[in-house]
Backbone as numpy.savetxt, mean C-alpha at the origin, in Angstrom:
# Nx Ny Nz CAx CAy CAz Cx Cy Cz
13.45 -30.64 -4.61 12.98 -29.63 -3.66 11.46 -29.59 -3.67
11.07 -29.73 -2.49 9.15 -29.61 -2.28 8.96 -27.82 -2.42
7.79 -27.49 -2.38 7.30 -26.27 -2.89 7.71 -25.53 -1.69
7.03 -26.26 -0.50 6.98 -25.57 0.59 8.76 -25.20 1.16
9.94 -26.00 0.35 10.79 -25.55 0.81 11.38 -24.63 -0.62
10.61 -24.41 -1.77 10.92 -23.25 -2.63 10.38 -22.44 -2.31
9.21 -22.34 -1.49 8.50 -20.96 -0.83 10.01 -20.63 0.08
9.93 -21.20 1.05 11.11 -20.72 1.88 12.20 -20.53 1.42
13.05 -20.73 0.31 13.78 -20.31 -0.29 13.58 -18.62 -0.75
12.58 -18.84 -1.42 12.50 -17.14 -2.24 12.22 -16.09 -0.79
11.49 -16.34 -0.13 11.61 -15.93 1.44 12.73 -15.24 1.90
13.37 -16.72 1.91 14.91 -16.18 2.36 15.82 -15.54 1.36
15.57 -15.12 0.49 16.21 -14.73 -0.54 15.91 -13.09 -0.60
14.60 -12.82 0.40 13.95 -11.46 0.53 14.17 -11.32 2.13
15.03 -11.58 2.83 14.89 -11.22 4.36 13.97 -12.05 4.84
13.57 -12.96 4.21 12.38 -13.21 5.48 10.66 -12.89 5.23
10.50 -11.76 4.52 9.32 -11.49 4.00 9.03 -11.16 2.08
8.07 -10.98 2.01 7.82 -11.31 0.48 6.66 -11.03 0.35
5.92 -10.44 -0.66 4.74 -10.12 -1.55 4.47 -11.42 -2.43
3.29 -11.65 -2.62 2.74 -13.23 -3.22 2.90 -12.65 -4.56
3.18 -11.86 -5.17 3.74 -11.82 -6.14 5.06 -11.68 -6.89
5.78 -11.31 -5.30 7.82 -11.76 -5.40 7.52 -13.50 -5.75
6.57 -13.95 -4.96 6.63 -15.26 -4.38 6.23 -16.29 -6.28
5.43 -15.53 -6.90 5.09 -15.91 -7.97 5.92 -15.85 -8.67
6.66 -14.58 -9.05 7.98 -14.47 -10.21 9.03 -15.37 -9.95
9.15 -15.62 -8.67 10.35 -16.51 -8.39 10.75 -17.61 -8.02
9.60 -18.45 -7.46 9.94 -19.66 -7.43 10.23 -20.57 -8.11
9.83 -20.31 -9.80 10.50 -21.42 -10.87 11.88 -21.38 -10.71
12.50 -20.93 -10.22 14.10 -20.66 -10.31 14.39 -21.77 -9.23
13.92 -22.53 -8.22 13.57 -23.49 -7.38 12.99 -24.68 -7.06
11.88 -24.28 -8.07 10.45 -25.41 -8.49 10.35 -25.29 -9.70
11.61 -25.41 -10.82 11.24 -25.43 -12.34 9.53 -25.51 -12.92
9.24 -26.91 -12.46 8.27 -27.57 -12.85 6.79 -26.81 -12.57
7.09 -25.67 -11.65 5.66 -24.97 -11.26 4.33 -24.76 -12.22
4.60 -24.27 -13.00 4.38 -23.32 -14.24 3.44 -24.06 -15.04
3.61 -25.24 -15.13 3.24 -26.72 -16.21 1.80 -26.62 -15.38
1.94 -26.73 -14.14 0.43 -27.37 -13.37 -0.56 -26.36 -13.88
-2.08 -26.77 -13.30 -3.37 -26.34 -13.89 -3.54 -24.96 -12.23
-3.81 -23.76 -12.69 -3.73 -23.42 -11.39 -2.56 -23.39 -10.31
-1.81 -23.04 -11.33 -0.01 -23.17 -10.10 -0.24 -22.15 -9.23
-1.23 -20.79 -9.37 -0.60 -19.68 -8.45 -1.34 -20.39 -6.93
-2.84 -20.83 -7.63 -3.77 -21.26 -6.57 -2.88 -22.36 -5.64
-2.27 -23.46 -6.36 -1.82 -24.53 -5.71 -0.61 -23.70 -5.05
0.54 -23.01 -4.86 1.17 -22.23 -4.13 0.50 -21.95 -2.74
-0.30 -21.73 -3.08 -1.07 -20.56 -1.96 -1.65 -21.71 -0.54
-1.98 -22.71 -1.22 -2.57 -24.03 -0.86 -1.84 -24.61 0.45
-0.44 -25.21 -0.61 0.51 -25.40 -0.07 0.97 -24.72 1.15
1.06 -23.23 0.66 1.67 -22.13 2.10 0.97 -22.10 3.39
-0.86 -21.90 2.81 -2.03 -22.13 3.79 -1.66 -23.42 5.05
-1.43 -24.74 4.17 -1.61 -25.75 4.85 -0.45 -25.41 5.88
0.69 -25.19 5.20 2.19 -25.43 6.80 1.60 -24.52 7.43
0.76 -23.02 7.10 0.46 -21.59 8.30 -0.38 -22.37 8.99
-1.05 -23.46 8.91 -2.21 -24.08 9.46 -1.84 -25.12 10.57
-0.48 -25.15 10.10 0.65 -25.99 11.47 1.02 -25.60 12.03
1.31 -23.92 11.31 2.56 -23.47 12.60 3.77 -23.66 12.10
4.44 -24.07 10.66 5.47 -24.93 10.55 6.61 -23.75 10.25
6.69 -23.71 9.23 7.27 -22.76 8.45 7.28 -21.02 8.29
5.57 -20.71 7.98 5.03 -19.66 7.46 4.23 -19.22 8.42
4.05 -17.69 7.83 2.74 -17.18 8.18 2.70 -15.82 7.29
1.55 -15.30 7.56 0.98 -13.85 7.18 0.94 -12.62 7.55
1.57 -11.82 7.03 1.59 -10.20 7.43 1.18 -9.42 6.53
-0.24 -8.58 7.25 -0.64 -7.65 6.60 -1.72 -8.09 5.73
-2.06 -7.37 4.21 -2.99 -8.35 3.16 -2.62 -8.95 2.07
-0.62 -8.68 1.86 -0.85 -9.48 0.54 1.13 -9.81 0.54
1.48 -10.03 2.32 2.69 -10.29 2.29 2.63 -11.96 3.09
3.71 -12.30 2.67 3.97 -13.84 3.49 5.36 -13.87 3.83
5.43 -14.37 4.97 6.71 -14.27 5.77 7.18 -15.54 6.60
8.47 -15.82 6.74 8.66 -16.71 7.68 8.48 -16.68 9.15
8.42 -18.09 9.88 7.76 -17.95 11.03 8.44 -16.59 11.88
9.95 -16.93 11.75 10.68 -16.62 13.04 10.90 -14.83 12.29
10.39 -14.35 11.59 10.61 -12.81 10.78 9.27 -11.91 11.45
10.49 -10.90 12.47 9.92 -10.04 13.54 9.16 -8.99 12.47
7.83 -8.58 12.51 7.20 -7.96 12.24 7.35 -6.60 12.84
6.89 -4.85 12.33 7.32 -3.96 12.92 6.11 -3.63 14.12
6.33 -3.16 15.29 5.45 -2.93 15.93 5.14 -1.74 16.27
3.62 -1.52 15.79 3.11 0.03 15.69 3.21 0.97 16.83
3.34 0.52 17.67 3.13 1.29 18.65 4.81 2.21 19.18
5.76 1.23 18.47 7.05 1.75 18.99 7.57 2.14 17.68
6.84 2.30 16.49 7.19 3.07 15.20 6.46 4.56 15.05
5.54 4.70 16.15 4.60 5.73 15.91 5.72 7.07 16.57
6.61 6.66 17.41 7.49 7.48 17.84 8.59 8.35 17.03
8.58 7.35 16.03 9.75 7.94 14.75 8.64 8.48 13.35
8.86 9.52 13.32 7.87 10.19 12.26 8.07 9.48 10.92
9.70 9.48 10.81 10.25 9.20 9.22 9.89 7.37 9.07
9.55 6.69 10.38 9.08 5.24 10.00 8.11 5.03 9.85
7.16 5.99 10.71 5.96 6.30 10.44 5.25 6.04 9.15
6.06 7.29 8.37 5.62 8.25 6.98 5.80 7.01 6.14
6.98 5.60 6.38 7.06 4.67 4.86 5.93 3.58 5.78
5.60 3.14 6.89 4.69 2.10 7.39 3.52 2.84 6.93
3.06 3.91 7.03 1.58 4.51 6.31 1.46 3.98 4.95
2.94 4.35 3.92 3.21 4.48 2.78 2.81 3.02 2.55
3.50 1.73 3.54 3.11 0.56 2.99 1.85 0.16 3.36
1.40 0.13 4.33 -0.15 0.18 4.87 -0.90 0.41 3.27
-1.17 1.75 2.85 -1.90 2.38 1.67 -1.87 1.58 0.24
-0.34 1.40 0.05 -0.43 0.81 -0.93 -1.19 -0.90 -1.12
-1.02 -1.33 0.49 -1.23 -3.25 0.57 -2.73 -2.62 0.40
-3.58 -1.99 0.78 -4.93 -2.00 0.84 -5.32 -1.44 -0.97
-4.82 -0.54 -1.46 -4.78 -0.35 -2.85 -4.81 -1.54 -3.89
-3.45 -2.58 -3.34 -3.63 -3.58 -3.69 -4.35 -4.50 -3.50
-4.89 -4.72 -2.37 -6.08 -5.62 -1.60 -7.36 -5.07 -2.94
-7.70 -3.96 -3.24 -8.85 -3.53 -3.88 -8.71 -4.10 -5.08
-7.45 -4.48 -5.74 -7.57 -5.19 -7.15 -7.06 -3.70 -8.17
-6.20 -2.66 -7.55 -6.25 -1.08 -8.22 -4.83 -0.84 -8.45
-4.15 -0.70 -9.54 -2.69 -0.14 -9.55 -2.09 0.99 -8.49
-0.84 1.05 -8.09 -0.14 1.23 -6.74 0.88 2.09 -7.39
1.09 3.36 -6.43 2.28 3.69 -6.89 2.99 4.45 -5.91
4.30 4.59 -5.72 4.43 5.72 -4.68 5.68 6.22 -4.88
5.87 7.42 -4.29 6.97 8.20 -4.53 8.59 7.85 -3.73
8.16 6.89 -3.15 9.52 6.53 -2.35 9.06 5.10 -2.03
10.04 4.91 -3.75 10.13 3.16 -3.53 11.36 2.69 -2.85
12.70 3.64 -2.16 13.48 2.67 -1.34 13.10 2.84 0.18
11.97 3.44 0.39 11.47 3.43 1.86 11.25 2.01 2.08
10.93 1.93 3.18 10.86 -0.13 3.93 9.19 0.50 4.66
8.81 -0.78 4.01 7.78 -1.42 5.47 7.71 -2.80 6.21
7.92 -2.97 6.63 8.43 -4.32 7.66 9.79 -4.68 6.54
10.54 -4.10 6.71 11.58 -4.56 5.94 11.94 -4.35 4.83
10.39 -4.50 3.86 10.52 -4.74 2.82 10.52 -3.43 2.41
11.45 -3.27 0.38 10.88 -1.99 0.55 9.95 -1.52 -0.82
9.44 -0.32 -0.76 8.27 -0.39 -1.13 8.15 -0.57 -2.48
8.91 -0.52 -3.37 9.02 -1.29 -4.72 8.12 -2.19 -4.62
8.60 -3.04 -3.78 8.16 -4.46 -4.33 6.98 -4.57 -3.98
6.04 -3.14 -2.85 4.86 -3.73 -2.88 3.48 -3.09 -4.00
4.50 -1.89 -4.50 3.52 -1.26 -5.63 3.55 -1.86 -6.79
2.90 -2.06 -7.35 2.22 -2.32 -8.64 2.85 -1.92 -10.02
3.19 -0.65 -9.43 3.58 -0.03 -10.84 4.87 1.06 -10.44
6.07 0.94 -11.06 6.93 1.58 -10.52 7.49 2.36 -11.37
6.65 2.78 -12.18 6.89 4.41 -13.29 5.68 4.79 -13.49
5.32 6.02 -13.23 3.53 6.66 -13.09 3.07 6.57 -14.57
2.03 6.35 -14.43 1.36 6.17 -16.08 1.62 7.83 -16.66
1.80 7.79 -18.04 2.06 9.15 -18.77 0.35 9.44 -19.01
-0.52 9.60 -18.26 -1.80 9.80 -18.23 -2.29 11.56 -18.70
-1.27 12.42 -18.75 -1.41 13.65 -18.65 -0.30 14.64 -18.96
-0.37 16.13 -18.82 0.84 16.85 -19.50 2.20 16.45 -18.52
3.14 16.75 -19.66 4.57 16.10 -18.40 4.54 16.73 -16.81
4.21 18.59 -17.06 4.10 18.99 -15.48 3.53 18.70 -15.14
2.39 18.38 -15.04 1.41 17.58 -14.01 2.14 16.33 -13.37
2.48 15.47 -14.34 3.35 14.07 -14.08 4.16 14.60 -13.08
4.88 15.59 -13.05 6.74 15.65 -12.76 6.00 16.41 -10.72
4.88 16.54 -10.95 4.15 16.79 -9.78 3.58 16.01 -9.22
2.89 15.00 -9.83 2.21 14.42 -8.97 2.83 12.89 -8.56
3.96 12.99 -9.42 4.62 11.33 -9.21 5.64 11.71 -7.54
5.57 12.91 -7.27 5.86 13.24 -5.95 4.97 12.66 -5.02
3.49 12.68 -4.79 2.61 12.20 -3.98 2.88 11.11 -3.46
2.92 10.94 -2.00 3.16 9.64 -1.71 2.76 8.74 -2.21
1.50 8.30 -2.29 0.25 6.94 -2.70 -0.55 7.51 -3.69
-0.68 6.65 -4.82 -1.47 6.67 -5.74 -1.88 5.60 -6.23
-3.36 5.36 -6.08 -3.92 4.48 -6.99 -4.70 4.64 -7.86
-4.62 4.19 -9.16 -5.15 3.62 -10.54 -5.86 3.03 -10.52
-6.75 2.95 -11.03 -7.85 1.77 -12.08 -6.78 1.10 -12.64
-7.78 -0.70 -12.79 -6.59 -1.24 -13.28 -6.83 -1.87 -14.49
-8.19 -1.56 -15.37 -8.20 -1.90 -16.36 -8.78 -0.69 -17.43
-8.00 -1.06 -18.63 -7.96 0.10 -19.51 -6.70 0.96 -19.11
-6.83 2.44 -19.82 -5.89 3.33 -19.56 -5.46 3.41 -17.91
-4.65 3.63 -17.42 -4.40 4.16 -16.09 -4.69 5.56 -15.76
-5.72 5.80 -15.05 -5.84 7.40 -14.11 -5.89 7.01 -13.09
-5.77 7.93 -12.48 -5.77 8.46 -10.65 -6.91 8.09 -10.02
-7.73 7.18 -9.22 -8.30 7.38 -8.63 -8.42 7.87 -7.55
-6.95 7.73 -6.43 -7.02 8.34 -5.08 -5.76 8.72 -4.90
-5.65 10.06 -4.27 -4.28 10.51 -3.77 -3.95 10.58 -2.84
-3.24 9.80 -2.25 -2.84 10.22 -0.71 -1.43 10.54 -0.15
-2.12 11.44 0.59 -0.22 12.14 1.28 -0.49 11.89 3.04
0.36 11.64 3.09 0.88 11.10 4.96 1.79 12.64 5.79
0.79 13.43 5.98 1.68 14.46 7.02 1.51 13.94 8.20
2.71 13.84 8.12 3.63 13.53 9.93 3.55 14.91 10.45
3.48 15.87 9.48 3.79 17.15 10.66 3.68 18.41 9.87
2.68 19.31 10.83 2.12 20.56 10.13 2.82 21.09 9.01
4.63 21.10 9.37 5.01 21.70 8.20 5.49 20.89 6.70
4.84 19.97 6.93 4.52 19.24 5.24 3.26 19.43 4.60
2.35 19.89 5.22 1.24 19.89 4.95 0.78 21.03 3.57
1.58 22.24 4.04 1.13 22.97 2.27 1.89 22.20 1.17
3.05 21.53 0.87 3.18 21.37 -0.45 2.41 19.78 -0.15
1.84 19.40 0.57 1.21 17.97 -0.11 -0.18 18.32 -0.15
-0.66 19.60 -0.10 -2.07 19.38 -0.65 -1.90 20.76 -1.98
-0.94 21.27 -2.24 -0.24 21.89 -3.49 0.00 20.59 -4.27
0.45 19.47 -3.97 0.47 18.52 -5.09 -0.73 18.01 -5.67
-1.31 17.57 -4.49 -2.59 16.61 -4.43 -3.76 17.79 -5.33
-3.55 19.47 -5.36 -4.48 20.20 -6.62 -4.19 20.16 -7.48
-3.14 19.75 -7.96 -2.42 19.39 -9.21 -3.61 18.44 -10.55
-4.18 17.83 -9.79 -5.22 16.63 -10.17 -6.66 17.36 -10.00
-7.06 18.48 -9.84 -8.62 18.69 -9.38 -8.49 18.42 -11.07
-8.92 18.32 -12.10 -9.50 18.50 -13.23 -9.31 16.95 -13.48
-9.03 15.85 -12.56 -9.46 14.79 -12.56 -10.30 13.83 -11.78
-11.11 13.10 -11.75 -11.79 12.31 -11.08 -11.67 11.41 -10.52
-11.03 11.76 -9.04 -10.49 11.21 -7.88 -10.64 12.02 -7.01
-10.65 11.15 -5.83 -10.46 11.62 -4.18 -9.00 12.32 -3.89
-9.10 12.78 -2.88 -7.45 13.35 -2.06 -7.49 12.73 -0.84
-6.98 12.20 -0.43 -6.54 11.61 1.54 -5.49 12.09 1.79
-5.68 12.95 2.97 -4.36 13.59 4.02 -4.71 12.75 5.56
-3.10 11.71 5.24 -3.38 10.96 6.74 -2.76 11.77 7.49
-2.33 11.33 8.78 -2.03 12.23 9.98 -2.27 11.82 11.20
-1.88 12.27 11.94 -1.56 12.11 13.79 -3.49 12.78 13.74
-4.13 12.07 15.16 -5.56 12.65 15.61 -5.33 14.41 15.91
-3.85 14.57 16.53 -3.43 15.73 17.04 -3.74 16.88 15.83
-3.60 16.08 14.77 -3.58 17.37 13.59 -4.65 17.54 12.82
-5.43 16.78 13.22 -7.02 17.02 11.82 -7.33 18.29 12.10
-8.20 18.62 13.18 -8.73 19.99 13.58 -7.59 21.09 12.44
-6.24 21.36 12.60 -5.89 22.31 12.01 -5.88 21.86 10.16
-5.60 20.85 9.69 -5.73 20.21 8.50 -7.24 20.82 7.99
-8.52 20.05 8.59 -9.59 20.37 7.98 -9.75 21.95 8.09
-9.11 23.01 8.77 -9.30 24.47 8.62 -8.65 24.62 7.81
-7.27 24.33 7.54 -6.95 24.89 5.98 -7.47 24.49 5.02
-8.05 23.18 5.11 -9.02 22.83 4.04 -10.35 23.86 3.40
-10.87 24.73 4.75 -11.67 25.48 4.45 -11.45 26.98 3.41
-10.27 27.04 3.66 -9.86 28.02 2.71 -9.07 28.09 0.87
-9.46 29.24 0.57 -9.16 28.47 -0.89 -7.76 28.44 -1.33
-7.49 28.13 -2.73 -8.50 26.71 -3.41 -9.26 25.80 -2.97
-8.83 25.30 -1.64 -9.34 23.72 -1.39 -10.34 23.77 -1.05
-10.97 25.13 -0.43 -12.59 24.78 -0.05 -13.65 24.65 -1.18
-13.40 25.04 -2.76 -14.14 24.94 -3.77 -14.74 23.14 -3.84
-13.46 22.87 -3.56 -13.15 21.19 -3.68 -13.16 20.33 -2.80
-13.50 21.27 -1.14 -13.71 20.35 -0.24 -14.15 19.34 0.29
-15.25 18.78 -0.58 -15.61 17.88 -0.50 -15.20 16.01 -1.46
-13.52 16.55 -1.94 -13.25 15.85 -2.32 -11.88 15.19 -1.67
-11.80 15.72 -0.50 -10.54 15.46 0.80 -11.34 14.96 1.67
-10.68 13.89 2.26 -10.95 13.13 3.43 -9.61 13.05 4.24
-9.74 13.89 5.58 -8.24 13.50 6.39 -8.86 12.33 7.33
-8.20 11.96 7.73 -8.17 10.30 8.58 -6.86 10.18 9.28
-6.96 10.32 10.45 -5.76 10.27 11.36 -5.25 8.52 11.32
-4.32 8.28 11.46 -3.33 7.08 11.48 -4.86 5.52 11.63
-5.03 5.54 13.37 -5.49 4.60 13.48 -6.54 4.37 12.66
-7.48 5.67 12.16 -8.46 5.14 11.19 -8.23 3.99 10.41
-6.83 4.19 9.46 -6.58 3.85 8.49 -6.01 1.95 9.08
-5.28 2.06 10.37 -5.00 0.97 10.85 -6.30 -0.21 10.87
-7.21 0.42 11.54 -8.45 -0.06 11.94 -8.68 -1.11 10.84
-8.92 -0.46 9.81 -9.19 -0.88 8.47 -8.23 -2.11 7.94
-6.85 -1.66 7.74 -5.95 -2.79 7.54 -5.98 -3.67 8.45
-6.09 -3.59 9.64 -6.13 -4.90 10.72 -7.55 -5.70 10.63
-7.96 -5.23 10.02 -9.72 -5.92 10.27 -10.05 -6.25 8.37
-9.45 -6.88 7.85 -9.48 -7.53 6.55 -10.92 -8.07 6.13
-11.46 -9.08 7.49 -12.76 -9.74 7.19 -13.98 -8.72 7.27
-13.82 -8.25 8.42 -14.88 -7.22 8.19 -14.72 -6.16 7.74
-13.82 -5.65 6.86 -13.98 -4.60 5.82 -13.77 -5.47 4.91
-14.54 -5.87 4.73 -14.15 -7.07 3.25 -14.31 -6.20 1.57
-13.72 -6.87 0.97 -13.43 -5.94 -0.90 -14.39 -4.80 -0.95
-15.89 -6.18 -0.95 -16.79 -4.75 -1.41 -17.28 -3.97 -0.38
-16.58 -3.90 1.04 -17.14 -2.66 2.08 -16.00 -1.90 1.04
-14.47 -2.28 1.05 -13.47 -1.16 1.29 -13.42 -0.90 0.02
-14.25 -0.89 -1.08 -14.21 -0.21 -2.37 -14.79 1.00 -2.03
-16.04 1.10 -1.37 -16.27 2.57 -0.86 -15.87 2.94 -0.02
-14.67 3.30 -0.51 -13.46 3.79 0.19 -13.68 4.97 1.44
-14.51 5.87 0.88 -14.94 7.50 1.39 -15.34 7.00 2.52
-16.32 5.58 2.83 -16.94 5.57 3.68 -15.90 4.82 4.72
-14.73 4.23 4.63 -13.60 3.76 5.78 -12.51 4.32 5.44
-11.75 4.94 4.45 -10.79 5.37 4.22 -10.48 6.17 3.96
């Protein structure tokens, strides 16, 4: 078996789409011999590049998924209609860019799907670091998106919750205070329709002490960003505050 048809194997073994790191754990089960070479993950990648460069086989979705040619991607514009597909395509959106940064991933609903896939497989870490007292934990492992630092201990750097709709909005920024006595951001995404009332409850307390540590960003913001990879490149989208 050639690589390029153990890529497509583990592929098909995932629907059709896959995280380059499904793609890593599993192809020795296909390509025994992977493992031995100098640089196997690089030479993978090589390989996949060259057939996307034909047209043959492969291609790319998103920043850190690979998929087969003929594997229908979801389309935003006719998911924006369903809130609850919405709420896990945000969920995967957040986490691929978390991961794009090089930052541990986590989220509260790992059997939600984004293009299929579901979100297990695209976080990082799929039990929250014991970073703090258990209630805090048993609270904040509710938050949709969380990312970590990824070297040394694990803390929180950013929290984010996805309201689809005004009335989620008090217990996800009741979670997201859970964390003020740590050093991280809060993100409340959302419809454009809802910032105006979002940033007014923001003004009131608790959250206005701390207001300046929430950033809401309606949907496309956040799209903008994921669709445009080159020009938000690593070190724009590490300063996060300033696109995300």
């Amino acid at each position: 078996m050639t690589k390029v048809e153990a890529i497509k194997k583990v592929l098909e073994d995932h629907e059709g789409i896959a995280t380059w790191q499904t793609i890593y754990n599993e192809i020795e089960k296909y390509y025994p011999a992977i493992k031995s070479q100098i640089d196997w993950e690089a030479g993978i990648r090589g390989v996949f590049y060259r057939d996307e460069k034909e047209k043959k086989n492969f291609k790319r979705i998103g920043l850190g998924m690979v998929a087969l040619t003929d594997f229908k991607a979801e389309e935003i514009e006719e998911i924006k209609q369903d809130p609850v597909r919405m709420h896990s395509f945000m969920e995967g959106v957040c986490l691929e860019i978390g991961n794009f940064l090089k930052l541990q991933t986590f989220t509260a609903d790992p059997t939600a799907k984004y293009n299929n896939l579901p979100l297990s497989e695209i976080a990082t870490l799929k039990n929250i670091p014991q970073f703090t007292y258990s209630e805090i934990i048993d609270t904040t492992k509710r938050i949709d998106v969380l990312w970590f630092n990824d070297k040394g201990f694990n803390f929180p750097k950013k929290a984010i919750e996805i309201v689809d709709s005004i009335g989620t909005l008090e217990p996800a920024l009741k979670r997201t205070f859970q964390l003020v006595e740590f050093n991280l951001s809060f993100y409340i995404l959302c419809k454009q329709e809802h910032k105006k009332k979002i940033e007014k409850e923001l003004s009131f307390e608790p959250y206005k002490r701390i207001r300046e540590r929430y950033f809401v960003r309606d949907y496309d913001d956040i799209l903008n960003i994921y669709n445009n990879p080159i020009a938000n490149s690593r070190d724009n989208l590490f300063n996060v505050e300033t696109y995300f």
